[in-house]
LUMFI-868095 format. One record per residue (C-alpha): y, x, z. Coordinates in pm, whole numbers, plus 32768, in hexadecimal, padded with zeros to 4 digits. Example, Ala and Ser with C-alpha at 12.3 -4.5 7.8 and 13.67 -1.06 7.14 Angstrom:
7E3E84CE830C;7F96855782CA;
***
This chain:
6F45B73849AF;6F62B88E4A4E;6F4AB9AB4918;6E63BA974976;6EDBBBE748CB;6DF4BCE34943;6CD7BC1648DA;6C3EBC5F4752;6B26BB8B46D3;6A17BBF6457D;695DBAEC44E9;6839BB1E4437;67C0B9EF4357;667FBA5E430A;6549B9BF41FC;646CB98F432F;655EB98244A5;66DFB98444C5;6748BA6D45D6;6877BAAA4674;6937BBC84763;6A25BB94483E;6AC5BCF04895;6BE9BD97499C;6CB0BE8B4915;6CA7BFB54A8C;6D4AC0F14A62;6D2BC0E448E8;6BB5C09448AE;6B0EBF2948C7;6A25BEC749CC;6949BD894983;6970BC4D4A60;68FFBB33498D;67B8BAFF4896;677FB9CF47EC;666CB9A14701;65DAB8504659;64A6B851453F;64FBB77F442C;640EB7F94331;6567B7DA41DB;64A1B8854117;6378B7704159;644CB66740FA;64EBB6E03FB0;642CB66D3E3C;6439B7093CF9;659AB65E3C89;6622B7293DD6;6649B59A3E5F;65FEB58B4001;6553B4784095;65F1B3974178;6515B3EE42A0;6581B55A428F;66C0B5344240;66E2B449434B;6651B55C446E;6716B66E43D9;6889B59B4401;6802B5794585;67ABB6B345AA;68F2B710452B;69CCB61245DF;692EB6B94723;6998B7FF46B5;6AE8B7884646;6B1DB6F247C3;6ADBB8724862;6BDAB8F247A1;6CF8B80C479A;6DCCB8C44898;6D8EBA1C47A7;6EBBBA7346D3;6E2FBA1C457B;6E69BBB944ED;6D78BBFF45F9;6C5CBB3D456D;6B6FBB574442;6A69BA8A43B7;6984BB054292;6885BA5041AD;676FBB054112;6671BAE64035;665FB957403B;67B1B94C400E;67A1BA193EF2;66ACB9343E3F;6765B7D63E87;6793B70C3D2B;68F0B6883DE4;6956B7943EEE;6AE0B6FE3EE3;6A4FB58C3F3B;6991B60B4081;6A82B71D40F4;6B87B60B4111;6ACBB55E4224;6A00B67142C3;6B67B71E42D1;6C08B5C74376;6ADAB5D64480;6B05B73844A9;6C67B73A44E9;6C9EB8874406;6C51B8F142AF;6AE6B9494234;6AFCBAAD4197;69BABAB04059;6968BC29404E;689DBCCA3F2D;6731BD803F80;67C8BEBF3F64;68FEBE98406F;67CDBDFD4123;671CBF164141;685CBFF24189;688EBEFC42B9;673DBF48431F;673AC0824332;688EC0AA4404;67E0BFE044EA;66BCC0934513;677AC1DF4521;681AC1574658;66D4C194472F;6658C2F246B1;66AEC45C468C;6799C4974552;670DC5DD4513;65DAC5714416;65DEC4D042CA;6500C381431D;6496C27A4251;648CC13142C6;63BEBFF14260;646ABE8E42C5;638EBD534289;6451BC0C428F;63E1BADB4234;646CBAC840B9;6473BC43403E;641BBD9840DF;6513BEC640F5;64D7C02F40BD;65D0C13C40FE;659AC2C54125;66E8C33941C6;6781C44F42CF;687CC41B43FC;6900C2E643AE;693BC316423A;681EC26B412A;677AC334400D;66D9C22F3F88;66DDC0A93FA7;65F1BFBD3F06;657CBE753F49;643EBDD63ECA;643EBC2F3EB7;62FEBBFC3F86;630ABBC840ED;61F5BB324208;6282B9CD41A6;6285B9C9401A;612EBA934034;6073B9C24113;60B4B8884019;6090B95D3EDA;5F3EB9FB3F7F;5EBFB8D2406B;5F64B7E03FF9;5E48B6C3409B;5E28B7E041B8;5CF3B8444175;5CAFB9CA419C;5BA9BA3740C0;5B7DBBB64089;5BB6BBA93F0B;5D0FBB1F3F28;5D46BBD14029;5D0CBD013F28;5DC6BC7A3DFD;5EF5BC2D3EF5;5F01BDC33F7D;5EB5BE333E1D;6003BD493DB2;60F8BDD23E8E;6066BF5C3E54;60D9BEC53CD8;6218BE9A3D3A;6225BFEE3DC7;61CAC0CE3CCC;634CC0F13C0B;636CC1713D5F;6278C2253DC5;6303C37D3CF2;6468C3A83DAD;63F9C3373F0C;62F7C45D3EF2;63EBC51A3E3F;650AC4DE3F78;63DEC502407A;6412C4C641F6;63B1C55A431A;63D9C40643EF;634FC2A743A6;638FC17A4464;636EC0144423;6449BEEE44A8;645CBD7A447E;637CBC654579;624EBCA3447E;623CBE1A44BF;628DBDD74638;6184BC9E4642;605DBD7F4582;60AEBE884683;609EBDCE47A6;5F82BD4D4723;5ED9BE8D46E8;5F4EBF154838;5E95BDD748C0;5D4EBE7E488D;5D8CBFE348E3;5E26BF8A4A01;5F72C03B49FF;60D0C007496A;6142C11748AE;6232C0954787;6153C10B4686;6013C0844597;5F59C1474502;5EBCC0F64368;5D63C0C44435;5DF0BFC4453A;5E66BEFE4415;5D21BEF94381;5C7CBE884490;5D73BD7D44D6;5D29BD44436B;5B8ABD0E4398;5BDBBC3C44C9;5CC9BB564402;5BD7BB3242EF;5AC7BAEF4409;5B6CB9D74477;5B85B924430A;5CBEB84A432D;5E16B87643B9;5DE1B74344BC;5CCAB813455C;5D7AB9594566;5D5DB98046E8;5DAEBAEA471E;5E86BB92485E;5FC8BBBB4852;5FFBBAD04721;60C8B9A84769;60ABB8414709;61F9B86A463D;617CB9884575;602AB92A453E;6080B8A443D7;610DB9B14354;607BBACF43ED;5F84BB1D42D2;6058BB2841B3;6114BC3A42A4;5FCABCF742D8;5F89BCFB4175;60E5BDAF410D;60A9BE9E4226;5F79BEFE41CC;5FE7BF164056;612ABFF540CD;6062C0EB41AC;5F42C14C40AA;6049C18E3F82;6117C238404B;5FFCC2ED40F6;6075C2944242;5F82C2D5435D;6046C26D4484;61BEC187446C;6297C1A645B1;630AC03B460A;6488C008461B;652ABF274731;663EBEF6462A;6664BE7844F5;6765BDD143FF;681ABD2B453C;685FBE3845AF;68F9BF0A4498;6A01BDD5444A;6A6FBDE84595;6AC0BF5C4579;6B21BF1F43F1;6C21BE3144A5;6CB2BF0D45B3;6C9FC00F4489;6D93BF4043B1;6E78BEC744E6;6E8AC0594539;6F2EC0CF43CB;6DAFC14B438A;6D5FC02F4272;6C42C0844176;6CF5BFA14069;6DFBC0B14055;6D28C1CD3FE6;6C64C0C93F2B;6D9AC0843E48;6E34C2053E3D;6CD5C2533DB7;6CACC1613CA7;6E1FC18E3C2A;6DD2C3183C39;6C68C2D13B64;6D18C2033A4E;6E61C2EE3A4A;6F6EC1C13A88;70CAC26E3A88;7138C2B53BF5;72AAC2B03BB2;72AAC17E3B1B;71A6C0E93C37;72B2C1643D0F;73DEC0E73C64;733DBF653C38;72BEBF533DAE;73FDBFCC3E23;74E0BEDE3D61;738EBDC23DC0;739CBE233F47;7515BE293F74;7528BCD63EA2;7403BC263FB1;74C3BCA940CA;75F9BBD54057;752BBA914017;7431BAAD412A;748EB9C2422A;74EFB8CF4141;73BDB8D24098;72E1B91341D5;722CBA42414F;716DBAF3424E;70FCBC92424B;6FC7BC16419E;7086BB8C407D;7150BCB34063;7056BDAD407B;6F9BBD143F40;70DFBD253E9E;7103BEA83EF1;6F8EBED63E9B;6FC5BE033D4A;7100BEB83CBD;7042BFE23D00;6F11BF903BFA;7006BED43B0E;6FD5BFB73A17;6E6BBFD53A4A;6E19BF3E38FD;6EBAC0663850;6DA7C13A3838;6CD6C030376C;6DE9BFD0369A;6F50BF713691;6F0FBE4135D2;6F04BD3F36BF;6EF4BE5C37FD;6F31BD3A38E9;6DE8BC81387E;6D18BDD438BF;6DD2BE2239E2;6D86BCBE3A94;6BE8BCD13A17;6BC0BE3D3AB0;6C4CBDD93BFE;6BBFBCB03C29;6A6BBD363BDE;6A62BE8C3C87;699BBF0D3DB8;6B03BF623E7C;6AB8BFCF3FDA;6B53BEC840D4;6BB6BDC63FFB;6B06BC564003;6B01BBB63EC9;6C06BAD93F15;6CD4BBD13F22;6C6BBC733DDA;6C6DBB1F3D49;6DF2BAF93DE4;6E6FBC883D5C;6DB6BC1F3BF3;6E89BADF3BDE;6FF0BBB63C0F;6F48BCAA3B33;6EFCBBD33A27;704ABAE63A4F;7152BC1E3A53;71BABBE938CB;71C0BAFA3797;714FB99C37C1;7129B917391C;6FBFB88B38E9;6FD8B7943A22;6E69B75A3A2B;6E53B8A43AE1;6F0BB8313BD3;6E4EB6FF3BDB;6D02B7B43C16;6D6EB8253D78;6D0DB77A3EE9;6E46B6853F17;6EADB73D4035;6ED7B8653F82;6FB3B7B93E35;711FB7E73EE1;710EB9073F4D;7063B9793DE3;7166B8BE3D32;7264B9643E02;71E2BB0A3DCC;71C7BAAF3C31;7346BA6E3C1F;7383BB983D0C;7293BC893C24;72EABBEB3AC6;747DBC313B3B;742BBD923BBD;7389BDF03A72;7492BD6F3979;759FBE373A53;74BFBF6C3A53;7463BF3C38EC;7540C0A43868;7477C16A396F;75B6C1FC39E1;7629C1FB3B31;7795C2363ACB;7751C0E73A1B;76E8C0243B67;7844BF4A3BD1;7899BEDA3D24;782EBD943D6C;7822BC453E66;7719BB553E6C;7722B9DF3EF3;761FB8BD3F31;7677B7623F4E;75DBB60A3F1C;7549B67E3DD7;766EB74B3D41;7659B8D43D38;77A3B97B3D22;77B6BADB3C79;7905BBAD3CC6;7927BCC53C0E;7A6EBDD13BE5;7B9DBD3F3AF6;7B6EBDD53987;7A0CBE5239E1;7968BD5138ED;7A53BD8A37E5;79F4BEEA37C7;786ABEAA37E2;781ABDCB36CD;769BBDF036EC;76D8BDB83841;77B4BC633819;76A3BBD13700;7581BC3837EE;7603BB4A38FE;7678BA383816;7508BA0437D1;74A3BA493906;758AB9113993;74B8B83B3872;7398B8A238F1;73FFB8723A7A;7439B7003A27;72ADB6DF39DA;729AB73F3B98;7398B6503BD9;74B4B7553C11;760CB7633B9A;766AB88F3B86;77FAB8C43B4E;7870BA213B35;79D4BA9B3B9D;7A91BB983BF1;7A73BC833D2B;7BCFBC923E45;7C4CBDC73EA5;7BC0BD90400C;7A5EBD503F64;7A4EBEA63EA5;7997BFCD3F54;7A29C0D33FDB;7A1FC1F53F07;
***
């Protein structure tokens, strides 16, 4: 098959539709040629134990295998896939991401609310003026986003776990629409507001616009009946949409224009968190955005294939906030990153791996500033659970298991805990990062040796310069337990000394 490299494809796995872009990198910006969209309702299918039901699961695997055909001729860095809120709540997520990934053809990236919302809002920035701080509402079907931001850069991200597909069960659950639930439903989600009500006044905004197919649906609806599309609703269009809903009684008789068969379901619980949204917030009138979360991981994308990736100021500003010790950062990752290079084809790890490596030997002594008694525990817990800009939770999950796995007792059942696909490569980066910190253990860098690294079938060779050892004690009893420990991955790990050809020139 012919590899299409100009060709970059987002993926948006959301509560209510999935959606997919298929973009062409011109002249440095992407133009759109392909839109794929398919309404599976996740979010309708999930119960309280985070269990799916076969039905759903079953549409969602098409919808994905049809996405996974588009973009089998697209170099695999050039496409991303993210799961959102229903993702999030999934009692099992590793069981279903290992066949929705199969039928995909690529992996499934969970995000958190908050990098949600961040990937909203670069989105929407993409079709406006960058000149005014805007806030902007996103409804999807399992949670709603709010961020108040300027240019392209967030202020504030939050995201609230009620969306138009969760709310219309929780509110009509039988679909009846009576004007009492209707009231305790708005007055719920202005509940959920008020922690934030205080900074998002406090931030203000001269600019709000709302994005998602709810806000778009509502306004097309709206525009239905004053006769003209102009990408915006206004708090007294939603009302009305509001008394006409509750005129008709029940979701199967909801016949109003511009709503569409598929969203007919849903479309209340969507007008209810609008409604809620734009009388806390005192909105009067919400532009409509074109773009949404689609569109801001296709940019996020070309952002981290162009050396502009959010992860790395995500992980310069959490080692900054909890002081770790940038000389010593500098002196494990270096040691870590010159140790991957040597072992990298033999162990097949790709940029990915070795970027979470960088990223990981960077925050490994995180846990520091909570305590130094097991540092490596605190470390791992803090990166796993943080808001870090960019990052799925994978890949949080993936840094927190070097984190935690760097010293003392390999406790395999960390290891265990990760997708199968990632194990190797995780079982592979713990051996790097527990070598580079025994050898960087004096926090000298006239204490650093020379050294060659092999992979083979299972044995790790360690060359290091003749005598060097014997005059670093700590240093020689440090990787005598780490070779105990090393048998508990499967890995041998013999250590000799470096040739004369092998040392670096000085």
């Amino acid at each position: 098959m012919r590899t299409e490299t100009n060709l970059y494809a987002a993926i948006d796995l959301g509560s209510n539709s999935f959606h997919m872009l298929v973009a062409r990198r011109e002249h440095g910006e992407l133009r759109v040629i392909d839109r794929i969209k398919d309404m599976v309702r996740l979010a309708g299918g999930i119960d309280d134990e985070g269990r799916l039901d076969p039905g759903t699961q079953q549409r969602a695997l098409a919808s994905l295998s049809r996405f996974g055909q588009r973009i089998a001729a697209i170099p695999e860095a050039q496409v991303r896939a993210v799961g959102t809120q229903t993702f999030r709540q999934l009692g099992n997520p590793a069981a279903f991401l290992i066949v929705a990934e199969t039928a995909l053809g690529c992996s499934i990236d969970i995000i958190s609310g908050r990098e949600e919302a961040r990937l909203v809002f670069l989105g929407v920035s993409q079709s406006i003026p960058h000149s005014d701080r805007r806030l902007v509402v996103d409804i999807g079907g399992g949670s709603t986003e709010l961020v108040i931001g300027e240019s392209l850069d967030p202020l504030l991200t939050e995201s609230i776990p009620v969306g138009c597909v969760s709310m219309s069960r929780k509110a009509f659950p039988d679909g009846r629409l009576e004007p009492e639930a209707w009231r305790q439903a708005v007055q719920a989600v202005e509940n959920e507001l008020l922690e934030l009500g205080g900074e998002v006044r406090r931030l203000g905004w001269q600019q709000a616009v709302g994005s998602s197919g709810t806000i778009r649906a509502l306004e097309t609806m709206a525009a239905s009946k004053r006769n003209e599309a102009s990408a915006r609703i206004t708090l007294a269009e939603v009302e009305s949409l509001r008394e006409a809903m509750l005129e008709a009684g029940h979701v199967d008789r909801l016949d109003l224009p511009g709503l569409s068969e598929r969203r007919r379901p849903v479309i209340a619980g969507g007008a209810v968190i609008l409604e809620a949204f734009m009388k806390h917030l005192g909105l009067e009138t919400l532009e409509v955005s074109p773009h949404a979360l689609r569109e801001g991981v296709l940019h996020d994308l070309l952002g981290r294939l162009s050396h502009q990736d959010p992860r790395t100021r995500a992980v310069a500003a959490m080692a900054t906030r909890h002081q770790c010790d940038p000389e010593q950062a500098s002196r494990v990752r270096d040691w870590a990153l010159q140790a991957a290079e040597q072992v990298a084809e033999d162990w097949q790890l790709t940029p990915i791996h070795i970027e979470l490596l960088d990223w990981a030997c960077q925050l490994h002594e995180l846990g520091l500033a909570i305590s130094h008694d097991r540092h490596h525990v605190h470390g791992a817990y803090v990166v796993e659970h943080a808001d870090m800009a960019g990052f799925s939770r994978q890949e949080q999950e993936f840094m927190a298991a070097l984190i935690a796995t760097q010293r003392q007792r390999l406790d395999q059942g960390i290891l265990e805990r990760q997708p199968a696909r990632l194990q190797a490569p995780l079982r592979h980066l713990i051996a790097i990062l527990r070598l580079a910190v025994t050898l960087c253990r004096s926090r000298l860098d006239s204490d650093i040796p020379d050294f060659a690294l092999q992979a083979r079938n299972g044995e790790l060779a360690l060359r290091l310069p003749d005598g060097w050892l014997e005059a670093h004690s700590l240093s020689a009893r440090g990787l005598s337990y780490q070779q105990r420990q090393l048998e508990k991955l499967g890995m041998n790990l013999e250590i000799g000394v470096l040739s004369s050809d092998e040392q670096l020139e000085p």
